[in-house]
C-alpha positions in Angstrom: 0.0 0.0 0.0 3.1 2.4 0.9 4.2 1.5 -2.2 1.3 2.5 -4.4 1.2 6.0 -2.4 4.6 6.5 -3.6 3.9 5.7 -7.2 0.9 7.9 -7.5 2.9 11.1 -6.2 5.7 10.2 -8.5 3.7 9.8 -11.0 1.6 13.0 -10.3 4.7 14.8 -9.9 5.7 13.5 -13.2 2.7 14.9 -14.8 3.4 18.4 -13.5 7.1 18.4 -15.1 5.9 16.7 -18.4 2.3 17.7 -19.3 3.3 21.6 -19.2 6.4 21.0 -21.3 4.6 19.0 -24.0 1.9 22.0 -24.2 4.9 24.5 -24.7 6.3 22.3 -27.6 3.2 21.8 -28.9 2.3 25.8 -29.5 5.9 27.1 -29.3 7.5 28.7 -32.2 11.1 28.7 -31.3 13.0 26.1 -28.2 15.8 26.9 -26.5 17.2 25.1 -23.4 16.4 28.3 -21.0 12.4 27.3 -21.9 13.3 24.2 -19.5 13.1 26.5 -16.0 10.0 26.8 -15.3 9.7 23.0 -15.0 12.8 22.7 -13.8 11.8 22.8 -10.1 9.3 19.4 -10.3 12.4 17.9 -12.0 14.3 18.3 -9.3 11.4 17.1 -6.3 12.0 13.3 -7.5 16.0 13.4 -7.1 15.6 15.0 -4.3 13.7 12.2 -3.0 16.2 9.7 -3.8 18.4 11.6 -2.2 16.7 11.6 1.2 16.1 8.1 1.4 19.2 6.7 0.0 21.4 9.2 1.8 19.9 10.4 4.9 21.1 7.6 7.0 24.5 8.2 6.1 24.8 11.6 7.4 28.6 11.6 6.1 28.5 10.4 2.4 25.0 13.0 2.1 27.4 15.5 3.1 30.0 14.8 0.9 27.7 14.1 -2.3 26.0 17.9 -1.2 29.1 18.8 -1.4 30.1 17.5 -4.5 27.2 19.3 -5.8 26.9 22.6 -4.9 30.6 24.1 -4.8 31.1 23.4 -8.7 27.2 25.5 -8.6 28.6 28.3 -6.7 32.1 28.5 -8.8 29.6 28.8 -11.5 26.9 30.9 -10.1 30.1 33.5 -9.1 31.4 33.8 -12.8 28.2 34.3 -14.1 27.6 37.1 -12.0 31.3 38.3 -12.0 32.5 37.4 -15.6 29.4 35.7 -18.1 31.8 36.2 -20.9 34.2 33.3 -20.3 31.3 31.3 -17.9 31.2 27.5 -19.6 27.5 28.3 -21.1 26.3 25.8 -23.9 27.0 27.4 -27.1 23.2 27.4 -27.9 22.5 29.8 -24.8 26.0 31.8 -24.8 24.4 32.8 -28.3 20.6 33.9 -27.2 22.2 35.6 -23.6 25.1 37.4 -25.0 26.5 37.6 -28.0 23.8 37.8 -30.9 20.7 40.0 -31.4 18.7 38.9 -28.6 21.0 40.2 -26.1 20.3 43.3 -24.5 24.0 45.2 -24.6 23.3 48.8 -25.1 19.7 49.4 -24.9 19.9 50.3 -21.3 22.8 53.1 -22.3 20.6 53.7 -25.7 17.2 54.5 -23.3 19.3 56.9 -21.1 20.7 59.1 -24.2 16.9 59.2 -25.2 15.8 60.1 -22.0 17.6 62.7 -22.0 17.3 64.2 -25.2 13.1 63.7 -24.3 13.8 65.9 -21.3 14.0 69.0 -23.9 10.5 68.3 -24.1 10.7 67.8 -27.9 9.3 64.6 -29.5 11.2 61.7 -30.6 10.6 59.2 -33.2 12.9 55.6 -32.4 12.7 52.6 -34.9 13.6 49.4 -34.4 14.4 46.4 -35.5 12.2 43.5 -34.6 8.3 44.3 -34.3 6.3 44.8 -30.9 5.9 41.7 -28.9 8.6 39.5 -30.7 12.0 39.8 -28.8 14.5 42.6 -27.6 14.1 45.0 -30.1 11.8 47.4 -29.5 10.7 45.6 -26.5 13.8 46.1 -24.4 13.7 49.4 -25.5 9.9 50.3 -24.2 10.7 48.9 -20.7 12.8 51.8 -20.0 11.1 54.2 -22.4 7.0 53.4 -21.3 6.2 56.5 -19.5 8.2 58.6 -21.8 4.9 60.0 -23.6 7.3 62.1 -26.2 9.1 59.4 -27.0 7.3 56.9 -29.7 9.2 53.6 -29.9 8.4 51.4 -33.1 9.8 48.0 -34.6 9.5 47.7 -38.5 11.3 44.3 -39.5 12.2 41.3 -37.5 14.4 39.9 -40.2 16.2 42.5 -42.3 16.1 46.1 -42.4 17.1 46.5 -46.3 16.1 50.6 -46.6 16.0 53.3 -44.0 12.1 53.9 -44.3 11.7 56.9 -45.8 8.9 58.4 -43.3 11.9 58.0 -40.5 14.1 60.3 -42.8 10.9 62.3 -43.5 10.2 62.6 -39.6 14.2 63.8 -39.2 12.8 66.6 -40.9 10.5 67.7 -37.9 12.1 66.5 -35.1 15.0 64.0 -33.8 15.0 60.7 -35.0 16.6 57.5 -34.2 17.2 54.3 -35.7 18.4 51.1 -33.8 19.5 47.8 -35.5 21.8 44.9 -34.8 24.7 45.2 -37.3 24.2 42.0 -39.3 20.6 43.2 -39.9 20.5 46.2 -41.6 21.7 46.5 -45.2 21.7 50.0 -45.8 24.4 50.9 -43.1 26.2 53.6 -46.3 22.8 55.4 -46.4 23.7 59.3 -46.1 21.0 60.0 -43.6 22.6 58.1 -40.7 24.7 59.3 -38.4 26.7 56.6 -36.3 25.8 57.7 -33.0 27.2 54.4 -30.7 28.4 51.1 -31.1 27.6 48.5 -28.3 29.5 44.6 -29.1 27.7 42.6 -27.3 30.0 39.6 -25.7 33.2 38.8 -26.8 32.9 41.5 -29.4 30.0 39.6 -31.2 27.4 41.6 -33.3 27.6 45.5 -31.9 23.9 46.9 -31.6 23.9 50.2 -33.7 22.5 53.2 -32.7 22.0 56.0 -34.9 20.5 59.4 -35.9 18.8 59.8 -38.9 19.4 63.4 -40.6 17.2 64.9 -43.2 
């Protein structure tokens, strides 16, 4: 009968950890290894449970194997927070956190020089790569920029930007205007209406995030 108990909250506890990720494969256009984390904690109840049985009576070798476990974690945990550049992150995740176009080197910096130029009290038009509700660009952007009511964020391609729209250049022509873009996705980078304003690499010098003004 003890058994049987068991089994049903393993298996119930199974259920929570697999059902939710099988829905999120099911409708998800894009997987990554980070979409794991909200499941991860049910993935760890069940070792943890071996763990307490198998161990807990030897009070020695559970201290040892907890041991074993969480220095190499805190080593890691401490170079992610001190140094993420060189931290051993799978290649897959290295590439979404920091170094290509969904990492967010810049826009805080990018924001701040808007923010301040806003303060004029003049009205801004910023265009993005990306479209609204898709990824970093403009999304990262409108965290810091939401209550900046002068200040109209707006995303226009999430593949490639191949012209500078011309109702950005016509906008330059009223008031400041800004255009930011990842470096590999904007083909018109010789256009005579920007003006190189910043460069941010992300990680390891990958893929700089562009900022620039557009001139009239």
């Amino acid at each position: 009968m003890q058994f049987k108990k068991k089994l049903r909250t393993g298996v119930f506890v199974l259920a929570w950890f697999l059902i939710p990720l099988l829905i999120e494969m099911e409708i998800a256009k894009g997987f990554t290894p980070r979409y794991f984390i909200f499941v991860a904690p049910f993935a760890l109840i069940l070792p943890s449970y071996f763990v307490s049985e198998v161990l807990d009576k030897k009070k020695k070798v559970f201290i040892f194997a907890l041991a074993v476990l969480l220095v190499p974690a805190a080593l890691f945990e401490y170079q992610l927070m001190t140094n993420p550049e060189s931290a051993p992150i799978p290649a897959k995740e290295k590439d979404g956190y920091l170094e290509e176009w969904s990492a967010g080197y810049g826009i805080k910096e990018i924001a701040s020089y808007l923010k301040d130029q806003g303060s004029k009290g003049q009205s801004i038009t910023v265009v993005t790569e990306g479209t609204q509700g898709y990824g970093t660009l403009p999304d990262g952007l409108e965290i810091y920029l939401r209550d900046e009511k002068n200040i109209a964020v707006e995303g226009i391609n999430w593949a490639l930007i191949k012209k500078v729209p011309d109702n950005l250049i016509q906008d330059a022509k009223v008031h400041p205007a800004y255009l930011v873009v990842n470096v590999d996705r904007l083909l018109d980078s010789k256009n005579p209406h920007l003006q190189l304003i910043a460069s941010y690499p992300k990680a390891n010098g990958k893929e700089p995030l562009l900022f620039y003004k557009v001139n009239p």
